[in-house]
C-alpha positions in Angstrom: 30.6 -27.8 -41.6 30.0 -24.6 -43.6 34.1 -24.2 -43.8 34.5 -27.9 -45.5 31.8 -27.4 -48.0 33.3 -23.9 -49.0 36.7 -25.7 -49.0 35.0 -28.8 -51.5 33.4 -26.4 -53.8 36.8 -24.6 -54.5 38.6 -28.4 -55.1 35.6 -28.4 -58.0 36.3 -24.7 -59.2 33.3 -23.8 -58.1 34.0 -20.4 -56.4 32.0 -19.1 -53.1 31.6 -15.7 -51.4 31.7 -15.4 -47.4 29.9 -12.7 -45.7 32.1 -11.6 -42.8 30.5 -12.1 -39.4 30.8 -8.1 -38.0 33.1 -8.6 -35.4 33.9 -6.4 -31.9 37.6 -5.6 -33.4 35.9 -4.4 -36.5 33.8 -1.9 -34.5 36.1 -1.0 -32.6 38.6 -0.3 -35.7 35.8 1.6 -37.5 36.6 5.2 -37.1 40.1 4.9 -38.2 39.2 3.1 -41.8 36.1 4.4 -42.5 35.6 2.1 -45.2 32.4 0.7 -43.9 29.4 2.0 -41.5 29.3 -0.5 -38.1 27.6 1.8 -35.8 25.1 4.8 -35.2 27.5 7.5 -35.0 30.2 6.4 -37.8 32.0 5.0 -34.5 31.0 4.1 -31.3 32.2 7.0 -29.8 30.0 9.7 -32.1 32.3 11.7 -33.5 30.4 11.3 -36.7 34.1 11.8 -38.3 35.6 9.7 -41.2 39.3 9.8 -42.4 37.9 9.6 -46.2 39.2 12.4 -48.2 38.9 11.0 -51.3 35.7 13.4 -51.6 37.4 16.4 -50.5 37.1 20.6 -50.7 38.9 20.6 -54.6 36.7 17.8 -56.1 33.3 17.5 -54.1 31.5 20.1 -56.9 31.5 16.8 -59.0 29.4 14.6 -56.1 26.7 13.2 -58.4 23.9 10.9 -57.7 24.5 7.3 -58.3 21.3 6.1 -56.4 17.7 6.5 -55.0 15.9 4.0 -53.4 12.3 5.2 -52.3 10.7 3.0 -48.8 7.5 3.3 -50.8 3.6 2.8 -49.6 2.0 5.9 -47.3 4.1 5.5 -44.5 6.2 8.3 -45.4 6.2 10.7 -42.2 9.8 11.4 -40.6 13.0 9.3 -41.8 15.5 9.9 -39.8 17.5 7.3 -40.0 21.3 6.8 -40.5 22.4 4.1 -42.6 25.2 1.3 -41.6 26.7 -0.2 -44.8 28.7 -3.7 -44.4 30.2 -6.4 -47.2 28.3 -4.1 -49.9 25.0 -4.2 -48.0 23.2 -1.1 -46.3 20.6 -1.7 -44.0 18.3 1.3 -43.5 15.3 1.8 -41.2 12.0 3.6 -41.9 9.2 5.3 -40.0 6.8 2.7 -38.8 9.3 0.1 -37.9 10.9 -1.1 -41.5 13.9 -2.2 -42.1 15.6 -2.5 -45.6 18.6 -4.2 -46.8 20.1 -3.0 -49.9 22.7 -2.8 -52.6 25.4 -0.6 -51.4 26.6 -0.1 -55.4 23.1 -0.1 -57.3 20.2 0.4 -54.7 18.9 -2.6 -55.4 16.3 -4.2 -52.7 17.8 -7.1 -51.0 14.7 -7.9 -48.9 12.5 -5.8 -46.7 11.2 -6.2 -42.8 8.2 -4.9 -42.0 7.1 -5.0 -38.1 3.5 -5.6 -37.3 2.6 -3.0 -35.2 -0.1 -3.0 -32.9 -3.2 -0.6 -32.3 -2.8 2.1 -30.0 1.2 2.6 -30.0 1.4 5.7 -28.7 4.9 7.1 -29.6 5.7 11.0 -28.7 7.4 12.7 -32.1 6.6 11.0 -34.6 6.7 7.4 -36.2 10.8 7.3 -36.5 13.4 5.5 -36.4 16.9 6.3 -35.8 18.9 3.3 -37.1 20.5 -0.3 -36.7 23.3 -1.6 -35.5 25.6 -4.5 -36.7 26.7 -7.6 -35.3 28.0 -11.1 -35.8 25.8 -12.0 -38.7 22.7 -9.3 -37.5 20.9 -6.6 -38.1 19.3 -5.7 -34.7 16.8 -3.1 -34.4 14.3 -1.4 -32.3 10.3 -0.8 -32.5 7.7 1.5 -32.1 5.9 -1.0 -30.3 9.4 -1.7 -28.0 10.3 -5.0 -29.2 14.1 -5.2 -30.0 14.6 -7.5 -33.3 17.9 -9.5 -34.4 17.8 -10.1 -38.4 19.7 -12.2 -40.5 21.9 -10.0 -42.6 21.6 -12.0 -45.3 17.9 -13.3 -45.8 15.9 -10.9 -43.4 14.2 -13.7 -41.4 14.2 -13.2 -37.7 17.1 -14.5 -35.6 16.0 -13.0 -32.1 13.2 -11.3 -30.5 12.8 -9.4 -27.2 10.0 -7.4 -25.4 11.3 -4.4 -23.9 8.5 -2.6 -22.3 4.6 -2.5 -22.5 3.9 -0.3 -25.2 0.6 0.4 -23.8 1.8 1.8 -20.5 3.4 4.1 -23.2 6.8 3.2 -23.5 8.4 2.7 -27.2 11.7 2.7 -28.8 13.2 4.9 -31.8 17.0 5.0 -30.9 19.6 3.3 -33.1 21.0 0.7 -30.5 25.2 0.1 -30.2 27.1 -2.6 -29.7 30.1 -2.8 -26.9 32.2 -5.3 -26.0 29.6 -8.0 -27.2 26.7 -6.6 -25.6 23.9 -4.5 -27.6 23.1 -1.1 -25.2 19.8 0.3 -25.9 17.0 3.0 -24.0 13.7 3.3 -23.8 11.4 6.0 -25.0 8.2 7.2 -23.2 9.1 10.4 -20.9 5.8 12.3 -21.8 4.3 9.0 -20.4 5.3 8.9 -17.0 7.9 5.7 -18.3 11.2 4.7 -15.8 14.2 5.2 -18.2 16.7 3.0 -17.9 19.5 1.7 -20.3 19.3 -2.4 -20.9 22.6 -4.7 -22.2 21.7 -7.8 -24.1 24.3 -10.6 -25.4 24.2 -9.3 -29.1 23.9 -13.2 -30.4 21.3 -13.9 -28.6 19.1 -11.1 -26.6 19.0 -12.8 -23.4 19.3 -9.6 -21.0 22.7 -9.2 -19.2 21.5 -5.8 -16.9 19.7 -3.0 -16.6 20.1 0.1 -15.0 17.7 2.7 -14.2 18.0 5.9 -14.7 15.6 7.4 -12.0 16.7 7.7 -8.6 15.2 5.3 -6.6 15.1 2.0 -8.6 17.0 -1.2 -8.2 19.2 -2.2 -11.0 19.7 -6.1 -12.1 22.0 -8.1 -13.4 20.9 -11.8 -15.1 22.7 -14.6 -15.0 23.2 -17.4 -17.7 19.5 -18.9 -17.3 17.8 -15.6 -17.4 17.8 -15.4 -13.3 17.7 -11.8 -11.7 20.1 -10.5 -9.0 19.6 -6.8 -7.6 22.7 -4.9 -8.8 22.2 -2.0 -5.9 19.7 0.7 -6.4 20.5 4.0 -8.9 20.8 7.4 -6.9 19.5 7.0 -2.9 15.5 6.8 -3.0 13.8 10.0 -1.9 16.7 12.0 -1.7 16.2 14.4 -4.6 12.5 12.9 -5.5 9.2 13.9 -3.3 7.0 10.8 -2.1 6.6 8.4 -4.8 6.9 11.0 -7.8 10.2 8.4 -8.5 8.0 5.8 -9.5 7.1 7.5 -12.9 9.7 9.9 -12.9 10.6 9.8 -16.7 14.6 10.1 -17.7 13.9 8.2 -20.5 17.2 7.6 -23.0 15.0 8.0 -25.7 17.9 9.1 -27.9 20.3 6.1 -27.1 24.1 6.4 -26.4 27.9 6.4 -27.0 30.5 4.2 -26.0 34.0 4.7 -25.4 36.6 1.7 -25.9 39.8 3.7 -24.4 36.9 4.5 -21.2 34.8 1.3 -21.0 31.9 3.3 -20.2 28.8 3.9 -22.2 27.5 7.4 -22.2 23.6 7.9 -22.0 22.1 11.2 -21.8 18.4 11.0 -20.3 15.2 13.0 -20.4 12.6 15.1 -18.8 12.0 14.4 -15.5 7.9 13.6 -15.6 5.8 15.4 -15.1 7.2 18.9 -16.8 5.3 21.0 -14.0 8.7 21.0 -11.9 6.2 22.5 -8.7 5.2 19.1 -8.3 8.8 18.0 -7.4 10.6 20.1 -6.1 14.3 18.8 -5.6 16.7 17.6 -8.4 14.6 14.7 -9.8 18.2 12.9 -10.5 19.5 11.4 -12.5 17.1 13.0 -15.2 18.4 16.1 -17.8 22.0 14.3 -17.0 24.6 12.2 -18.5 25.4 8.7 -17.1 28.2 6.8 -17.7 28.0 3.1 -17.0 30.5 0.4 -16.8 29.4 -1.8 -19.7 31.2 -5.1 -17.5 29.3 -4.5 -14.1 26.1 -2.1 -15.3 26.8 0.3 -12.6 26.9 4.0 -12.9 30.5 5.3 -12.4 29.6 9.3 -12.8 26.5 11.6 -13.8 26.3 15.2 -14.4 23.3 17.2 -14.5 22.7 19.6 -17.0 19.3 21.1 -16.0 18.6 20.3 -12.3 14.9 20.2 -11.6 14.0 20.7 -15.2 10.7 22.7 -15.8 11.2 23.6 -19.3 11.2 19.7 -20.7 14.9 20.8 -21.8 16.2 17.2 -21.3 19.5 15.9 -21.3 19.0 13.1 -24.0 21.8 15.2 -26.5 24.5 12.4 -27.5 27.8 12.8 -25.5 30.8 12.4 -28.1 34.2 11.9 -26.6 37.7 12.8 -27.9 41.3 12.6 -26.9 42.2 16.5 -26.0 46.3 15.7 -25.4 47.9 15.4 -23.0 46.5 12.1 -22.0 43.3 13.5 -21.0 40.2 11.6 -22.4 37.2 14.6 -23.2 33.3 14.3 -24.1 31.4 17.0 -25.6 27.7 17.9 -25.2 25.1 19.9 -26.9 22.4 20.1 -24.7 19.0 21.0 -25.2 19.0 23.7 -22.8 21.4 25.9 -24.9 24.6 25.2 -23.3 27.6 22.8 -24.4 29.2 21.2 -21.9 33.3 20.1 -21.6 33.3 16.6 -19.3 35.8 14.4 -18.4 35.0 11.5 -19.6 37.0 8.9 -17.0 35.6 11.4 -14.1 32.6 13.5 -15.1 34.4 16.6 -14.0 33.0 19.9 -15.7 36.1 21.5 -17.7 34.4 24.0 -19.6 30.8 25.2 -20.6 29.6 27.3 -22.4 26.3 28.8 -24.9 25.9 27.3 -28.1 22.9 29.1 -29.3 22.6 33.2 -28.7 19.3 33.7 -26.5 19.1 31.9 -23.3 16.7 33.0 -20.9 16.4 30.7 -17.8 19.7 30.7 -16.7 22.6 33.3 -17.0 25.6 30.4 -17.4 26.9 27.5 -15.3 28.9 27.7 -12.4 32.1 26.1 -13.4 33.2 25.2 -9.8 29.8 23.7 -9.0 28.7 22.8 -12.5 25.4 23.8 -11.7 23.2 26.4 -13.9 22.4 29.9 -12.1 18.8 29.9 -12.6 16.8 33.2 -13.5 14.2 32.2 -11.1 11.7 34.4 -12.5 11.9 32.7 -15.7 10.5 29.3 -14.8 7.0 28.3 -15.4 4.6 29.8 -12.5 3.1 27.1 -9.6 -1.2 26.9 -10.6 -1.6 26.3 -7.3 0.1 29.9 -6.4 -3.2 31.5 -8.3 -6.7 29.9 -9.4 -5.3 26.2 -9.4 -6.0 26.0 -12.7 -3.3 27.3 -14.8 0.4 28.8 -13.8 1.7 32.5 -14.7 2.9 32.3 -18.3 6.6 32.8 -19.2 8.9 33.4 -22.5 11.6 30.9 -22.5 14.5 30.6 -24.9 15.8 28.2 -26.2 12.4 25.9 -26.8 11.6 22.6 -25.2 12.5 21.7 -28.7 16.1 23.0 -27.6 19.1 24.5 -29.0 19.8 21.0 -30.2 17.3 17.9 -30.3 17.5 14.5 -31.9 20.2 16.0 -34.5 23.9 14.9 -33.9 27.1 16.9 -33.7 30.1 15.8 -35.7 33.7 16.4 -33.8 36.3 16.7 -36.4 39.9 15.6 -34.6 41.8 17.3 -37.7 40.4 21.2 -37.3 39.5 20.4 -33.5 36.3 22.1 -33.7 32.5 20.6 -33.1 30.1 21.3 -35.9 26.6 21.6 -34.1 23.2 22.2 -35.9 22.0 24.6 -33.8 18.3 26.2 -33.3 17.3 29.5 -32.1 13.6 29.7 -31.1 12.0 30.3 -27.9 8.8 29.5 -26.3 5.2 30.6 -24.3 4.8 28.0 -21.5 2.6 27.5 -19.0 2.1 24.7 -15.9 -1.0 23.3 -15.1 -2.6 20.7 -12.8 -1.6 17.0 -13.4 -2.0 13.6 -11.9 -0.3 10.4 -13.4 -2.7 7.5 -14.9 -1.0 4.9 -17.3 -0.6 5.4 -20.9 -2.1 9.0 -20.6 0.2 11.9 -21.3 1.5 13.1 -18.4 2.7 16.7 -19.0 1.1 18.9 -16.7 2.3 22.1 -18.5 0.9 24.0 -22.2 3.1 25.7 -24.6 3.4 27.7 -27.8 6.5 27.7 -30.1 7.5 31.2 -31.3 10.2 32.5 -33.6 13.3 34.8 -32.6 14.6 36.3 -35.4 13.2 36.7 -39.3 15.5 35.3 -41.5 17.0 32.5 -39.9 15.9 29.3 -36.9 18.4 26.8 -37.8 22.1 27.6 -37.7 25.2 25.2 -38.7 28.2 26.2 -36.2 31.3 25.4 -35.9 32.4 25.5 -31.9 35.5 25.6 -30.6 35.5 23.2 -26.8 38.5 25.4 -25.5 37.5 28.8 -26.3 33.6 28.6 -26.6 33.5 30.7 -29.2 31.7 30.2 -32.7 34.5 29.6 -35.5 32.1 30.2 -38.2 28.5 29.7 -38.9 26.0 28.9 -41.8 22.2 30.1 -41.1 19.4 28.5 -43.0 15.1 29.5 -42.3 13.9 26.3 -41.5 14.8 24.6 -37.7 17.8 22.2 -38.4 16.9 18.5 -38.0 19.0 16.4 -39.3 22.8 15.4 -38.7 26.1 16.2 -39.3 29.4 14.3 -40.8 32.9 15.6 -40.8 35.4 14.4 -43.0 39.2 13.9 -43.6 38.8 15.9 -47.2 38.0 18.9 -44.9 34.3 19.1 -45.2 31.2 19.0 -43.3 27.9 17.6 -44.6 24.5 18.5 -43.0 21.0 18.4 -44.4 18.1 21.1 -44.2 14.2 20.4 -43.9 13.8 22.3 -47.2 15.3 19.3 -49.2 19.0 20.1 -49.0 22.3 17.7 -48.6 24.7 20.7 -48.2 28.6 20.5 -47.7 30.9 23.1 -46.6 34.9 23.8 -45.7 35.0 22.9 -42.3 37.8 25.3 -41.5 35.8 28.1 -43.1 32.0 27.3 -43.8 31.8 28.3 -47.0 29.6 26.0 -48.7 31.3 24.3 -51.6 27.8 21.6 -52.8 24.3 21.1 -52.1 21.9 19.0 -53.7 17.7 19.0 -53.4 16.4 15.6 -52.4 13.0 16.8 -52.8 12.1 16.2 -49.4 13.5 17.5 -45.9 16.5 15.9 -44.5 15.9 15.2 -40.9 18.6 12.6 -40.8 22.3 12.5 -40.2 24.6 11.7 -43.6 27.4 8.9 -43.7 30.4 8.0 -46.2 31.8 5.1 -47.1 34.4 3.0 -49.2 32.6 1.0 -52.4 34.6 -0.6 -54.9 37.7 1.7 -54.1 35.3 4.7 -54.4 34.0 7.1 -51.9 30.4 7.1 -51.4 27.8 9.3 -49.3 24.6 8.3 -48.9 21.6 10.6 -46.7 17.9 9.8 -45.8 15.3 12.6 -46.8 12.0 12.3 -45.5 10.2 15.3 -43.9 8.6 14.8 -40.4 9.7 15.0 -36.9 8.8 16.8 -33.6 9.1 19.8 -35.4 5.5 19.8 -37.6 3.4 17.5 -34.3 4.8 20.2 -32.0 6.3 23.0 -33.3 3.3 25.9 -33.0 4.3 28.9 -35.2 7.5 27.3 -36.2 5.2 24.3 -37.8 2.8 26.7 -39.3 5.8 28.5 -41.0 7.1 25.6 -42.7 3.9 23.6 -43.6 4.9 23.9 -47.1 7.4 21.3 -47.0 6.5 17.8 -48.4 7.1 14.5 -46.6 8.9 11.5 -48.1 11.0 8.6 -48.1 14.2 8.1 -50.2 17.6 7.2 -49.7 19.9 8.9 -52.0 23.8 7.9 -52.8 26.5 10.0 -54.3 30.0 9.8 -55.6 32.5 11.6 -57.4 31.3 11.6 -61.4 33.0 12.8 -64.1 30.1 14.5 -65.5 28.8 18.3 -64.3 26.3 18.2 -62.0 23.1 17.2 -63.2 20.6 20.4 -63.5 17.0 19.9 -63.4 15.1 20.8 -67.0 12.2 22.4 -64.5 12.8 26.2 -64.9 14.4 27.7 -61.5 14.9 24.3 -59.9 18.5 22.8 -59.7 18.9 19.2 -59.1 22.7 19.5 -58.1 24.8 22.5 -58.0 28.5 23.5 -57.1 29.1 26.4 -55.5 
């Protein structure tokens, strides 16, 4: 009907505009145009790479503002959100469960969502939210309350809406969901809660579950047919096998962080968290298939591999870190990890075979490397958290770990750049006092069973920008900067690499060398990952600042050393002007500058 109305206004001259339904092809297509934003992760896949070099390493000193659009109200706290941009729209979430649609070109508010949350949410870093992904005609979207919610792209109003979990038995959602082969993939949050992670599909046009699939050992897995009716879909792992007694039951793994998905593969990628509770004494055995990756069949919901990056985790190092695959030649199909634990990790993406690992950050104290033939970590056992019950029951010997249980990467994605072959990871060096003690599992407590304190490695530098090569596992090149690195990175054809800094910063740099060629002060930190698109025949990039996080809720000396930094909310937009960068008239304060 829509079709012969478009086709009678024309007869009458009177001239229509068609949004473009966002399309599985288009998705699919997206990393090797990178004229629009479709997905989390500028691509399915995560490489957080685009083939735009109409910004490049001989022009980018004239990236200018275009654009800021503030989120507005109090509800400033942590943005770390990555924009998608379709048909001239952006779509941007915001702490507290908002969602924005805007003017790609101007920055002008289309309309605005705001989710009524309920009392008591109880989420475990921080209000955030990571992103949205595109599809058909929607905007889909998770809450803090975990509710996933389908938009229209064009009005706002409500298409869809689903109940993932009971918020109150502390589950939540903050992951930007992604969309394959029709079906929107999503996680769950809640691991410091005693949740069951698992990773759900949903028909994208509708949100009627299609599976789920746990992620802790133990638990039956379903598959739903056309009415909504559940069929067991075989159980995840063997039950008991690597679990003591019913431990399983609120075992954690939660895919707080969301996934990838590979087209070439047809698997999805998920990497999952700490197994529950942190006091590993309590459990002793693997506690699969948490700290691991699992790749699922998107068609059947069935786990095809896992690897486990930090078997019996007491250190809450997870395994949540995106896994970002790439073609290596030779036919062979690769992912790479940065996991929290301080090592990055080479996989076979059809197979899960370990090709390579290797340390990412420079002080590593529980383990001394991974065993490439067994893929397992040597342990330093005398570097694990002590047993309370092995002294006055109350609290376990104290040790120094390195990296943090905020690891040597957290929430912050990697960018792979197929052009200089290289991984640019923002890195963290910082190490920890921790501690287990007593704990028993009641619902929507915290269920931790373990204290720590966050402390500082060296003086002039936490967070570091590196550029790692996969084969060699050596750093290339790095860029240091005081403040822990929270936000993303985005690689690009024009041979850069942009990253932000939690002192306000939207930096870019040669991404064959690292020197750093722009930045620009947002006037908050940038916890969030940047993205580029095409606008009008012009190149855009566009970044989230907002300070907030894990880092100032948990982050012991680490917080107390960067309490100066202000919170906010503000998308900013740049492109190529023909102007000099814009200075600031406030004396020793630079708005833009080239390097």
């Amino acid at each position: 009907m829509r079709t012969h109305l478009t086709a009678a206004l024309a007869l009458l001259g009177i001239v229509t505009f068609t949004h473009a339904a966002v399309t599985d092809a288009m998705i699919e297509g997206e990393p090797k145009t990178g004229a629009e934003v479709l997905s989390w992760g500028l691509g399915t896949q995560g490489q957080r790479y685009s083939p735009l070099k109409q910004v490049n390493t001989s022009n980018v000193a004239k990236l200018s503002p275009v654009w800021a659009f503030s989120f507005g109200g109090e509800k400033q706290r942590g943005q770390e959100s990555q924009p998608v941009i379709h048909q001239g729209r952006m779509f941007v979430t915001a702490s507290y469960s908002r969602l924005f649609a805007l003017d790609a070109a101007t920055g002008k508010k289309l309309w605005k969502y705001e989710h009524r949350l309920p009392e008591g949410i109880m989420p475990c870093c921080d209000v955030v939210n990571r992103g949205a992904a595109l599809y058909d005609n929607l905007v889909i979207f998770s809450t803090l309350d975990a509710q996933l919610i389908a938009l229209d792209q064009a009005t706002g109003d409500v298409v869809w809406k689903e109940k993932i979990d009971d918020y109150q038995a502390g589950y939540s959602n903050t992951s930007a969901p992604i969309i394959a082969q029709g079906l929107v993939l999503t996680g769950v949050s809640g691991g410091e809660f005693g949740v069951v992670g698992r990773v759900e599909a949903r028909n994208a046009k509708t949100g009627q579950l299609v599976w789920v699939r746990p992620t802790v050992e133990g638990h039956m897995g379903k598959v739903f047919d056309k009415d909504g009716n559940a069929k067991d879909n075989g159980i995840s792992g063997t039950t008991g096998k690597t679990w003591p007694g019913d431990l399983y039951k609120t075992g954690g793994a939660a895919t707080w962080l969301g996934g990838t998905y590979d087209p070439k593969t047809g698997l999805a990628y998920f990497g999952t968290g700490n197994p529950a509770p942190w006091n590993s004494h309590l459990r002793k055995g693997d506690n699969l298939f948490s700290c691991s990756t699992v790749a699922i069949d998107v068609k059947t919901g069935q786990i095809k591999w896992h690897y486990q990056n930090t078997p019996n985790d007491g250190w809450d190092f997870d395994g949540v870190n995106e896994f970002v695959t790439y073609d290596a030649g030779n036919g062979k199909r690769l992912g790479g990890k940065a996991d929290r634990n301080g090592f990055f990790y080479v996989i076979d993406a059809h197979t899960g075979k370990l090709e390579n690992a290797f340390p990412f950050v420079k002080k590593i104290t529980w383990a001394t490397g991974v065993d490439l033939k067994t893929g397992r970590p040597n342990f330093v056992p005398e570097n694990r958290p002590g047993d309370p019950t092995a002294g006055d029951g109350k609290k376990g010997s104290t040790v120094f770990s390195a990296p943090s249980f905020l690891g040597g990467k957290n929430q912050q994605p990697m960018a792979y750049s197929p052009d200089t072959k290289l991984f640019y990871v923002p890195a963290n060096e910082w190490g920890m006092e921790i501690w287990n003690e007593p704990i028993a599992y009641k619902k929507g407590a915290a269920y931790l069973g373990a204290g720590f304190t966050i402390k500082t490695i060296n003086d002039d530098h936490i967070g570091a920008l590196r550029a790692m090569d996969p084969k060699t596992g050596k750093i290339v090149w790095e860029v240091k900067n005081g403040a822990p690195l929270w936000g993303g990175v985005m690689t690009t054809a024009g041979n850069l690499v942009f990253w932000g800094t939690p002192e306000g910063y939207l930096k870019a740099a040669d991404a064959r060398t690292g020197k750093v060629v722009w930045e620009f002060q947002t006037g908050s930190g940038v916890v969030a990952p940047p993205v580029t698109w095409l606008q009008n025949g012009e190149q855009y990039v566009a970044v989230v600042s907002g300070w907030g996080g894990a880092v100032p809720l948990w982050g012991g000396d680490v917080a107390k050393k960067v309490n100066y930094l202000e919170q906010g909310g503000m998308v900013w937009v740049f492109k190529l002007g023909d102007r000099p960068a814009a200075r600031s008239t406030v004396p020793g304060v630079q708005t833009a500058q080239a390097r």
